[in-house]
C-alpha positions in Angstrom: -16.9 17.1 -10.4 -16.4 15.4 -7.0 -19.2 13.0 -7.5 -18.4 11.8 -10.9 -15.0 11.2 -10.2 -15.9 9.1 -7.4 -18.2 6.8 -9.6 -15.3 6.4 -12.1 -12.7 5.6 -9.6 -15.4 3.1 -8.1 -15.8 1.4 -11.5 -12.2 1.6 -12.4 -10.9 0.3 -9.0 -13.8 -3.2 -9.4 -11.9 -3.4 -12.6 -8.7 -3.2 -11.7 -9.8 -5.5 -9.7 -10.7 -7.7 -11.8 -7.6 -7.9 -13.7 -5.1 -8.2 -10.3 -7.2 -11.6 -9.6 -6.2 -13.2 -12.9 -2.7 -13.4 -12.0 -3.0 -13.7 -7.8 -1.9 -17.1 -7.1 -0.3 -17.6 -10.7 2.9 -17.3 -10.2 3.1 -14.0 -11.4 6.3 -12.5 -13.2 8.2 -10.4 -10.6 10.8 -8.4 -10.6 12.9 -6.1 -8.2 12.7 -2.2 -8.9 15.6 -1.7 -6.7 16.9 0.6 -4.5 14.9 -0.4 -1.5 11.2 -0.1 -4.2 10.6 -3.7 -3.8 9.1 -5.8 -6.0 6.8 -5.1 -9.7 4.7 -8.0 -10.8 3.2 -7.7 -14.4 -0.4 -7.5 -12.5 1.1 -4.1 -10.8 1.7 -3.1 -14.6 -1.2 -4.5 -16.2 -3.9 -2.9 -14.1 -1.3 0.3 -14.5 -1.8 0.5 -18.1 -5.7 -0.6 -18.1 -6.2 2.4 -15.1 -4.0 5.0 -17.7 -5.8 4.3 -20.7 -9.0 4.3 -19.0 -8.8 7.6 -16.4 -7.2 9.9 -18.4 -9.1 8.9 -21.8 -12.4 9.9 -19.2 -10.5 12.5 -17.8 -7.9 13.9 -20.4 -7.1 17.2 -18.4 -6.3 15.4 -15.2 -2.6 14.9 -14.2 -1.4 11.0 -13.1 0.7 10.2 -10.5 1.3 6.1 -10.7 4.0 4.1 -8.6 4.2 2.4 -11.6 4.6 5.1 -14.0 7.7 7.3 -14.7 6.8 10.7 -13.1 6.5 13.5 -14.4 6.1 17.2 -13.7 3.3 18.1 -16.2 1.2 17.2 -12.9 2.0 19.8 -10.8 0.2 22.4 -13.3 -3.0 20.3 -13.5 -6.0 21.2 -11.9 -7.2 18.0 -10.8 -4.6 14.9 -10.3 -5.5 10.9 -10.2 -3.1 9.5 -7.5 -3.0 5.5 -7.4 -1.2 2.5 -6.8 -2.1 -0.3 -9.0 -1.9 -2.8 -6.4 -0.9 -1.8 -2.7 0.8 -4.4 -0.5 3.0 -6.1 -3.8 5.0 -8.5 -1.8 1.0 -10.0 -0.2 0.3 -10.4 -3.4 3.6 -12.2 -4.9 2.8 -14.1 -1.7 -0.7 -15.4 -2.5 -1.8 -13.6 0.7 -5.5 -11.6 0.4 -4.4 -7.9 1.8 -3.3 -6.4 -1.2 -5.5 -3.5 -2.4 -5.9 -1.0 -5.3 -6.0 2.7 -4.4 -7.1 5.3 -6.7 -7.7 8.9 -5.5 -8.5 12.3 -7.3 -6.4 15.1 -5.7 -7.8 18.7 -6.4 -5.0 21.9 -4.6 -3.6 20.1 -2.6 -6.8 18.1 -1.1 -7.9 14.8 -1.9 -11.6 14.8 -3.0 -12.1 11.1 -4.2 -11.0 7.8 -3.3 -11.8 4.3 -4.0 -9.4 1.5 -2.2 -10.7 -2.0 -4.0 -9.9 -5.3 -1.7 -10.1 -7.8 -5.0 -9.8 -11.0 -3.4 -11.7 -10.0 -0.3 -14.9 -8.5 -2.2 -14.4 -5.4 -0.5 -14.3 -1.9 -1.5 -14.6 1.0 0.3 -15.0 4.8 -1.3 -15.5 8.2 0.1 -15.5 11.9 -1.3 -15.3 15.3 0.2 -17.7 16.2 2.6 -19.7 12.9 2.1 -19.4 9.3 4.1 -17.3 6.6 4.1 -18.6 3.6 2.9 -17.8 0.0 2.4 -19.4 -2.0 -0.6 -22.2 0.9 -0.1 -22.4 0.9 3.6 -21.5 3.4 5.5 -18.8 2.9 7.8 -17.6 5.1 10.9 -13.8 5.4 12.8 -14.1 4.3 16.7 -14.2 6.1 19.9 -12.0 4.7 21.8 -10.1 7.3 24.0 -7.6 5.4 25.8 -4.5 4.9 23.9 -3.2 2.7 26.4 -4.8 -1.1 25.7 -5.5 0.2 22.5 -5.1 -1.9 19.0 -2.9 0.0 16.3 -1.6 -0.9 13.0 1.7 -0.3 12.8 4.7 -2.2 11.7 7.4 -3.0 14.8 9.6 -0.3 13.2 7.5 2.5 15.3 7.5 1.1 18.0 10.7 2.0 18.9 11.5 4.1 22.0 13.6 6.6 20.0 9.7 8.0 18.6 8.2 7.8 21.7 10.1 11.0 24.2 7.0 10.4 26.0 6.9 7.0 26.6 6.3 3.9 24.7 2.4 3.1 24.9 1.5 -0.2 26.2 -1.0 -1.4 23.1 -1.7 -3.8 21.0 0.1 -3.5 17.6 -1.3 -5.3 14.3 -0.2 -5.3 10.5 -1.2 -5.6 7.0 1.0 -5.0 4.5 -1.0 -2.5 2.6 -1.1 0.5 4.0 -4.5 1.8 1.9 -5.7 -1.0 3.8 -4.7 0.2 7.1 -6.5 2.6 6.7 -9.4 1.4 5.4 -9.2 -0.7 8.3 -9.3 2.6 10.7 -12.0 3.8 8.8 -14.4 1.5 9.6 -13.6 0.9 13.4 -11.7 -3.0 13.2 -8.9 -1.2 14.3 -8.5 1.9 17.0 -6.5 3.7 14.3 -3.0 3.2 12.2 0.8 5.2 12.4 3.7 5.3 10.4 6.1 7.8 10.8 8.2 7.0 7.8 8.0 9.2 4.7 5.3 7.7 2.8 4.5 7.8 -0.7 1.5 9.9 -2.1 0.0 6.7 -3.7 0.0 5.0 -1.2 -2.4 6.8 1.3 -4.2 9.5 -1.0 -7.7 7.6 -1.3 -7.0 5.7 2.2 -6.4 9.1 4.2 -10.1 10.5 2.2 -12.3 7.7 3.5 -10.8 7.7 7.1 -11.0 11.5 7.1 -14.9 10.8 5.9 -15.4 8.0 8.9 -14.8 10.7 11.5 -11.0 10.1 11.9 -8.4 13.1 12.4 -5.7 12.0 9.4 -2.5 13.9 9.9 1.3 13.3 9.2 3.6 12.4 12.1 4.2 16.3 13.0 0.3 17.0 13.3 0.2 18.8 10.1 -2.4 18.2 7.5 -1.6 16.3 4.2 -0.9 17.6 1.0 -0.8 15.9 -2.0 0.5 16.1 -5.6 3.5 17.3 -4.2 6.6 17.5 -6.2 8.5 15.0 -4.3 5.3 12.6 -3.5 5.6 12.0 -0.2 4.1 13.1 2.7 5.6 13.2 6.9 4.6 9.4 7.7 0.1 8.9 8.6 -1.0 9.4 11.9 -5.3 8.4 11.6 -7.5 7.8 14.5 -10.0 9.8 15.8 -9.5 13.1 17.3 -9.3 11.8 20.6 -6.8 9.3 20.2 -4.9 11.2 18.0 -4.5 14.0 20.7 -2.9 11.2 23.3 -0.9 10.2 20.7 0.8 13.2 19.3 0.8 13.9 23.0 3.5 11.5 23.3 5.7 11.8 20.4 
């Protein structure tokens, strides 16, 4: 059920937790994946196997879709999926900076109905499940209202701000960053930002419990084309994140 899984992805996430903050600012053993993946730390694959063991011995029916664990398509037949990244935002980490973030979602046809995003070294951690609020550490958090996309303050990276995605016009905004993009939207969620983009193909991990508490703060959460996100796909990746409320997200797609 929804509401158990969102207690054990809140308990596993404070965990995983745990375990990332015993090797950030450690000088960590890193290593490049490669073909444009970036880096792996041994935190990313410690909290990996401490996540496995523990979801799916809770959970044994579920599928598991990992950044950090060879894919596989027994998944696609499973009726409930957990989609996570053991820690989102690897280079902040590596870095010794405090946006890195671990995202665990549960993903039920298609639809993500679970989702916990844990902030360890900011103490943060923000959940949401189908149909119910968004909160962070317990309190519930809504997107913003702003309706104005001009003057408005996106996260983005510079990358889409180019002209060549913006037929209608580059917006004149304000654009901010983190690395992580669970964060982002986290960040969208709870109204510190006006809302977050990316237009390139983004992975399933990345976004699946981000996209659930934005959707639950009141935000509209679609990819770049307007269409709603699937997950547990067989590829993993999704059409780029559009998130901001329904406003916004109008003006937006209004110019792209």
């Amino acid at each position: 059920m929804p509401g158990r899984d969102l207690a054990l992805l809140a308990d596993a996430a404070r965990a995983a937790g745990d375990i990332a903050m015993r090797f950030w600012r450690q000088n960590p053993l890193v290593w490049d994946k490669g073909g444009d993946h970036g880096p792996v730390t041994e935190a990313d694959l410690a909290v990996n196997d401490m996540l496995k063991s523990t979801l799916l011995v809770a959970r044994p029916d579920y599928g598991w879709l990992s950044e950090e664990t060879p894919d596989s398509a027994d998944r696609l037949s499973a009726e409930r999926v957990f989609i996570l990244d053991p820690i989102d935002g690897t280079r902040a980490f590596v870095a010794g900076e405090d946006n890195f973030a671990v995202s665990l979602a549960v993903a039920e046809a298609g639809r993500v109905v679970a989702g916990a995003v844990m902030m360890p070294a900011k103490n943060r951690l923000y959940t949401g499940e189908i149909g119910g609020p968004a909160r962070c550490n317990g309190v519930e958090i809504r997107a913003g209202v702003r309706a104005d996309l001009v003057g408005s303050n996106l996260l983005a990276t510079k990358a889409n701000m180019e002209p060549s995605h913006w037929p209608g016009g580059v917006p004149d905004l304000k654009r901010s960053f983190r690395t992580s993009l669970a964060y982002r939207l986290c960040l969208a969620a709870e109204g510190r930002y006006d809302g977050m983009i990316t237009f390139r193909d983004t992975w399933e991990w990345d976004i699946a419990a981000g996209s659930l508490i934005c959707d639950c703060a009141g935000a509209r959460v679609t990819d770049r084309t307007g269409a709603a996100l699937r997950f547990n796909a067989p590829g993993a990746m999704t059409a780029g994140v559009i998130a901001t409320n329904p406003t916004l997200h109008s003006a937006i797609m209004a110019r792209l």
